[in-house]
MARBAFI-249503 format. One record per residue (C-alpha): residue in one letter; residue number from 1; x negated, y, z negated. Coordinates in steps of 0.2 Angstrom, whole numbers, padded with zeros to 4 digits. Layout:
% residues N
   torke   voke       X       Y       Z
       A    NUM       X       Y       Z
...
% end
This chain:
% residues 218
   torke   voke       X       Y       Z
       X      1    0084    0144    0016
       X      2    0090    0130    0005
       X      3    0084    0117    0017
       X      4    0067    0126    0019
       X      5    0063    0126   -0001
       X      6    0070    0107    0002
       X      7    0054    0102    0015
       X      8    0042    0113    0002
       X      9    0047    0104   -0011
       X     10    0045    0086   -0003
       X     11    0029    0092    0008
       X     12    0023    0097   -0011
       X     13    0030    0080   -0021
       X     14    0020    0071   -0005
       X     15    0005    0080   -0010
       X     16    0005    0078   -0027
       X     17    0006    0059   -0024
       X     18   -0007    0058   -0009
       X     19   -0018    0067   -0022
       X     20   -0014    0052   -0036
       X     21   -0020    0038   -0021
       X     22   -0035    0047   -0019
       X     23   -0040    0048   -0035
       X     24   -0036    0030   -0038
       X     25   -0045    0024   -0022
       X     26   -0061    0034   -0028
       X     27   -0061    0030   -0047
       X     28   -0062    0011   -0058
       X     29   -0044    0016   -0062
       X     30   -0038    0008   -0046
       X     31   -0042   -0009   -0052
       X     32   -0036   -0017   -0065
       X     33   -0042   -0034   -0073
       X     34   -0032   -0048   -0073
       X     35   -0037   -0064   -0082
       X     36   -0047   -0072   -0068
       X     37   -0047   -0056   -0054
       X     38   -0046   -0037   -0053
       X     39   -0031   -0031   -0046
       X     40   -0029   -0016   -0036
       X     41   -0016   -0002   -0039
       X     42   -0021    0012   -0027
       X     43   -0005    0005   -0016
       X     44    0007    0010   -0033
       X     45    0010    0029   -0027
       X     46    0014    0023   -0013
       X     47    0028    0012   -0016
       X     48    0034    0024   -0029
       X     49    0032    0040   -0014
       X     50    0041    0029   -0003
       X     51    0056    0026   -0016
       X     52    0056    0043   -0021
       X     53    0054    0052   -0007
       X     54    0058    0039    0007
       X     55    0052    0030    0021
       X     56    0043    0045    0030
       X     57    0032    0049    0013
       X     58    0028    0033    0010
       X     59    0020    0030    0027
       X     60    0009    0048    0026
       X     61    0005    0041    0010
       X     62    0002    0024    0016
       X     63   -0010    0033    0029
       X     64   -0020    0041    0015
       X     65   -0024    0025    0006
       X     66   -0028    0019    0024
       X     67   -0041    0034    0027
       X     68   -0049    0031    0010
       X     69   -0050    0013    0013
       X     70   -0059    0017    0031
       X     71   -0070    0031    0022
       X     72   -0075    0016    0008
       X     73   -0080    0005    0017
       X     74   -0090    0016    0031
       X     75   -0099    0024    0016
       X     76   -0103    0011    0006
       X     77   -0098   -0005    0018
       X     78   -0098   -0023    0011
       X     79   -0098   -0039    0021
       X     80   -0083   -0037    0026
       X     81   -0082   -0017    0033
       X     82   -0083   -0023    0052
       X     83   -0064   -0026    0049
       X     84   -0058   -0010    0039
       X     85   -0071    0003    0046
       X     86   -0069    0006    0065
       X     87   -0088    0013    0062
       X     88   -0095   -0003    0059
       X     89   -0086   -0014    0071
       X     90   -0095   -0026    0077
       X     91   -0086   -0031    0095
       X     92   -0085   -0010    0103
       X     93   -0071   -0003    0106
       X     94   -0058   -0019    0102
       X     95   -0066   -0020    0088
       X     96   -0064   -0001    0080
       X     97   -0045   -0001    0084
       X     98   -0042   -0019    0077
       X     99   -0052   -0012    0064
       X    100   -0040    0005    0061
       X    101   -0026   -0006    0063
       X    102   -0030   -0015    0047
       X    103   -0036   -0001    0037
       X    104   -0025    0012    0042
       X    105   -0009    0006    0050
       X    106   -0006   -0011    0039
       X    107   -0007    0003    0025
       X    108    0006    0014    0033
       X    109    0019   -0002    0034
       X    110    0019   -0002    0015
       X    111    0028    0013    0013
       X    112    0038    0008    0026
       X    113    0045   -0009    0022
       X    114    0042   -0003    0003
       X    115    0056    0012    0009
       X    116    0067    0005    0019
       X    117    0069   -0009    0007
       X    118    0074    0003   -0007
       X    119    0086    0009    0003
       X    120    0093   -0006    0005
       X    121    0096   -0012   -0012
       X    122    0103    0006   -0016
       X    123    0117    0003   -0004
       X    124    0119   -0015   -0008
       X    125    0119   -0005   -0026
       X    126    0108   -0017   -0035
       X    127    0103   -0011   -0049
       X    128    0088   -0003   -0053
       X    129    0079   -0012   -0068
       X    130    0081   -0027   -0054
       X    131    0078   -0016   -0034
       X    132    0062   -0006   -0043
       X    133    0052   -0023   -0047
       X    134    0058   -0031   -0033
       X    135    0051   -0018   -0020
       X    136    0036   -0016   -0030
       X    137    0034   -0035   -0027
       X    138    0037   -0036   -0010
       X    139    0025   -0017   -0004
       X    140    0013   -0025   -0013
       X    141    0015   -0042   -0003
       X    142    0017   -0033    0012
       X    143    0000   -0025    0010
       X    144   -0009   -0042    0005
       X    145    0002   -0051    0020
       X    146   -0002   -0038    0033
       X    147   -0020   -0037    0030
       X    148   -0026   -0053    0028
       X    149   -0014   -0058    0042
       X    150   -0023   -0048    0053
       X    151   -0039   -0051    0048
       X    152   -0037   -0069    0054
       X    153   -0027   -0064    0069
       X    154   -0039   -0053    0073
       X    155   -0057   -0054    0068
       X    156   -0057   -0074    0062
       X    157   -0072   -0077    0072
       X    158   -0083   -0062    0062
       X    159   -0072   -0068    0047
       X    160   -0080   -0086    0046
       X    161   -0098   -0081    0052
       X    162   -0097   -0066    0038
       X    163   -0093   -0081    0027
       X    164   -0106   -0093    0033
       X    165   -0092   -0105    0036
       X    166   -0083   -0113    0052
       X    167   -0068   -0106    0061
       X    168   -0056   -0120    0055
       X    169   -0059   -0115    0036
       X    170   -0053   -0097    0038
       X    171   -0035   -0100    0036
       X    172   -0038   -0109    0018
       X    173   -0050   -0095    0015
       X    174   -0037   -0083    0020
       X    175   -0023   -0092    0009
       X    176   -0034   -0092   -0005
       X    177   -0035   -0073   -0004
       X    178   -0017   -0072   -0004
       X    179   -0012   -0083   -0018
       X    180   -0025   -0079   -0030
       X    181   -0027   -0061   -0028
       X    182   -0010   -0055   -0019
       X    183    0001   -0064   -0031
       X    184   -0006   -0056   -0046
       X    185   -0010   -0040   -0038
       X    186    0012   -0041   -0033
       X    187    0016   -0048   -0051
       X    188    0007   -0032   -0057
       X    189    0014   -0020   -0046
       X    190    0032   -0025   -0051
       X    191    0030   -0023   -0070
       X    192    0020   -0004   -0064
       X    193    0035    0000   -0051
       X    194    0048   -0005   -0062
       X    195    0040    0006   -0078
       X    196    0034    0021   -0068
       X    197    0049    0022   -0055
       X    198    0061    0023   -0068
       X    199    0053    0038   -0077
       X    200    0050    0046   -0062
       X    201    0066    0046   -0053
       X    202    0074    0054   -0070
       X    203    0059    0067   -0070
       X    204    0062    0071   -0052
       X    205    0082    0075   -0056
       X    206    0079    0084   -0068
       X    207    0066    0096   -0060
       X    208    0079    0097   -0046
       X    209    0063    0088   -0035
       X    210    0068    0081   -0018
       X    211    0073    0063   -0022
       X    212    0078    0051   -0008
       X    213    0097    0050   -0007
       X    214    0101    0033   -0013
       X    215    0091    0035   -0028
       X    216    0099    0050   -0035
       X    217    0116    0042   -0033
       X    218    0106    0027   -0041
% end
């Protein structure tokens, strides 16, 4: 009976969390503006789910930033929806599952890496004031990485003609996405990951929530 109330618990924690992404994905408060761009946050719940709760949560959660992603930008596409929206692919069938891949699945590898990692560093027993930044930094890389990785693996053609630029330019214009928005974007979610997570994992103990192992003995 213990374990049961266990799964509720996390089943409800994951909720609670999948219901924070969505609202962030839907509303300005999942940008916020840096100096010279705006930044996103809607990948924040998920690292935190995925150190909270663990690998598992952070890919469900993962998935739901993914699904809002892919609702965005079939609803209200931009010039570059053919590559996050398997509605507006331009190439058929290829194109639509290249086009979940990035929107869904390079989400769901956040809360995987963003997980896995944590559990790393726990055993490792880093401490926290240095593992919570440091995972925020890298999900948030792992995001920027993984989609604009693909995009160029994948759709570099549509990338450059979407662009109005030739096909040997899209690896600086990729790059420049990276380093101007994904470094800033990880900067920020470090500072949020380490302030949150550490309220957070002390709010989960205390409310006798379901915490991932290695950061109750954290």
């Amino acid at each position: 009976m213990k374990e049961v109330r266990h799964d509720t618990k996390w089943m409800v924690s994951v909720a609670l969390m999948a219901a924070i992404v969505i609202v962030l994905a839907n509303t300005p408060l999942g940008m916020i503006q840096l100096p010279i761009i705006k930044a996103t946050t809607v990948h924040i719940p998920v690292i935190l789910g995925a150190i909270l709760l663990g690998p598992s949560a952070g890919a469900v959660l993962g998935a739901v930033f993914g699904i809002c992603s892919l609702v965005s930008n079939t609803v209200a596409p931009t010039l570059l929806s053919f590559a996050f929206s398997p509605f507006m692919s331009t190439t058929g069938l290829l194109g639509a599952v290249k086009a979940l891949w990035i929107s869904v699945g390079c989400r769901v590898l956040i809360g995987i890496a963003a997980g896995w990692l944590f559990i790393l560093l726990s055993r490792l027993k880093v401490n926290q004031l240095i593992a919570l930044p440091v995972v925020g930094f890298a999900g948030s890389m792992v995001n920027t990485i993984a989609v604009m990785g693909s995009i160029y693996l994948l759709f570099a053609s549509q990338y450059a003609e979407a662009r109005e630029v030739g096909i040997t330019a899209v690896w600086g214009l990729i790059m420049g996405t990276v380093t101007a928005s994904g470094i800033p974007e990880a900067i920020a979610a470090a500072v949020l990951v380490l302030a949150v997570g550490k309220v957070l994992i002390q709010i989960f103990k205390k409310m006798n929530m379901p915490v991932t192992a290695v950061a109750k003995n954290s």
